[in-house]
C-alpha positions, 0 to 999 in steps of 0.5 A: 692531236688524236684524230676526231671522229668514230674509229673505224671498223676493227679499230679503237680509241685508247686511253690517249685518244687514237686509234689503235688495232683491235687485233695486231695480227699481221703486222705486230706492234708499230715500230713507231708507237704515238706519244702520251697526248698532253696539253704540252704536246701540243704544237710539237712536230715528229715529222720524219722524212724519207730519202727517195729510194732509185734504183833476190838482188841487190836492193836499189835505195828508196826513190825520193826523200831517202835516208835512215830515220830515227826512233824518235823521229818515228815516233812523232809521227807515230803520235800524229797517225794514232790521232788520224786513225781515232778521229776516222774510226769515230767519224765511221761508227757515228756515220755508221750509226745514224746515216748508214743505219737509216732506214729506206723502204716500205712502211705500213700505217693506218688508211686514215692515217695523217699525211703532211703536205707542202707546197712549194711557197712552204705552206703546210696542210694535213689530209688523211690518207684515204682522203687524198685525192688529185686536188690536193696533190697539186701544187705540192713539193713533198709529202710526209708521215709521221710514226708518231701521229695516229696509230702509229707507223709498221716497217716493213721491206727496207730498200736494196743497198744503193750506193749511189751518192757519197761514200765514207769507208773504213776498216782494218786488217793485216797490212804489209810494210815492203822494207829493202832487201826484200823484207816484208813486215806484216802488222795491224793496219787501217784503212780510210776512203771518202768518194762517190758513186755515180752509179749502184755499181762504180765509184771514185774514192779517195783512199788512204791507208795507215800502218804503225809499231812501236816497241822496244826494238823497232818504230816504224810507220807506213801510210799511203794516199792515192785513187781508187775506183770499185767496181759492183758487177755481182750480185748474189742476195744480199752477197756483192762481189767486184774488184777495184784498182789503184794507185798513189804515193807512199810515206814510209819510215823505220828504225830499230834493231830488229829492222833496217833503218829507212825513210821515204817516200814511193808510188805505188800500185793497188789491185784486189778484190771486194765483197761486201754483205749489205746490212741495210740499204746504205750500209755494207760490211766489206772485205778486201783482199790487195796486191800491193805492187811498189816498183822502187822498192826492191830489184825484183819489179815484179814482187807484190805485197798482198793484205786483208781488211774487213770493214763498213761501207756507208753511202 
């Protein structure tokens, strides 16, 4: 409801009945600004709270599960892959679009400016902001401002980016697919991980990687699963830089003229490097460069397959 009683110096009562800036000099407009007072607002709650912001050889055949696939055998799974992909690119952007572009950090509101109160037997009273005072503090669980009470809510410095938490990732680039006798295929490929930070800086993640074609001469896919940990050790503004390092299994099918006729599965190691630009304080833009290095592929061990992805982190 509007607040009662005189404004204060330097301020004004609007058509609706709150107080309002004489002058938005310093901060601008409110980025929250009070609904139209009517009787059916009355009762509504706005209240928004806040996340506490911390601190060349002969080729050897393919390990396990060997054997030629056909097209159509690819091509089924191909179906079931493109879904996946899908699904973890939606979930991504909707996770991007409200959690990872969630705002953390400093707001501005009015001195008189209500504050919401809640006590651990989960009663509720309001007190103006400049009326607060060691009393009515005690007992209190959480306290809340609403951008849509008084003279509205300015925000101003957000939070640095911290990690600390649960992590969603996603991205694409161009990914490598080792075929035998040495043959490498480079194609579009994506890459999905979910984990945790203990820390701003180190986190474990469960990584997965997908890569597919289809065309007239050759089907083929390309998916892997294992660990993954990351490392943030560099700062530069709002530039972090780290590598990271992993390993899992493999699956990996192909069949076509234009490619040799193969099917199964294979560990694998990964080891690259990060960068990561933070767009807000739980949401970074990443790029990786791998090094793949998969020991049965081939007869030459000390082969690697390098790849590049640009993404979103979300923490």
């Amino acid at each position: 409801a509007p607040p009662e009683g005189a404004p204060p110096p330097g301020y004004s009562v609007n058509s609706y009945g709150y107080w309002v800036p004489d002058l938005y000099i310093h901060y601008g407009a409110p980025y929250y600004d009070p609904p139209i007072y009517s009787v059916s607002s009355r009762g509504t709650s706005g209240v928004h709270e806040a996340t506490p912001v911390t601190e060349a050889s002969s080729t050897p055949p393919v390990s396990s599960g060997g054997g030629s696939s056909s097209i159509g055998d690819i091509k089924g799974v191909d179906k079931l892959l493109v879904v996946a992909i899908v699904v973890g690119v939606g979930v991504g952007i909707a996770v991007a679009a409200s959690e990872g572009a969630r705002f953390e950090g400093s707001v501005a509101v009015h001195p008189h400016h209500p504050v919401h109160l809640y006590n651990h037997s989960g009663g509720q009273r309001i007190v103006p902001l400049d009326e607060l005072t060691f009393d009515d503090l005690r007992n209190v669980e959480r306290a809340a401002l609403s951008g849509h009470e008084g003279a509205g809510l300015w925000l101003r410095d957000a939070a640095p980016l911290n990690r600390k938490g649960f992590t969603y990732q996603f991205g694409a680039g161009n990914d490598s697919f080792a075929l035998p006798g040495r043959l490498t295929w480079r194609s579009a490929g994506f890459h999905f991980a979910l984990g945790y930070f203990p820390s701003r800086k180190l986190g474990l993640l469960a990584h997965s990687r997908i890569q597919l074609g289809d065309d007239q001469s050759k089907s083929f896919y390309n998916t892997r699963l294992g660990l993954e940990a990351q490392w943030y050790p560099l700062s530069l503004w709002r530039l972090h830089l780290g590598p990271f390092v992993g390993g899992g299994q493999s699956w990996a099918a192909s069949a076509g003229a234009t490619m040799p006729a193969m099917s199964g599965k294979r560990p694998y190691v990964s080891f690259g490097a990060l960068a990561e630009f933070e767009l807000a304080t739980r949401l970074g833009l990443t790029f990786r460069w791998t090094e793949d290095w998969l020991p049965t592929v081939g007869g030459d061990t000390r082969a690697l397959n390098h790849s590049w992805s640009v993404g979103l982190a979300i923490y």
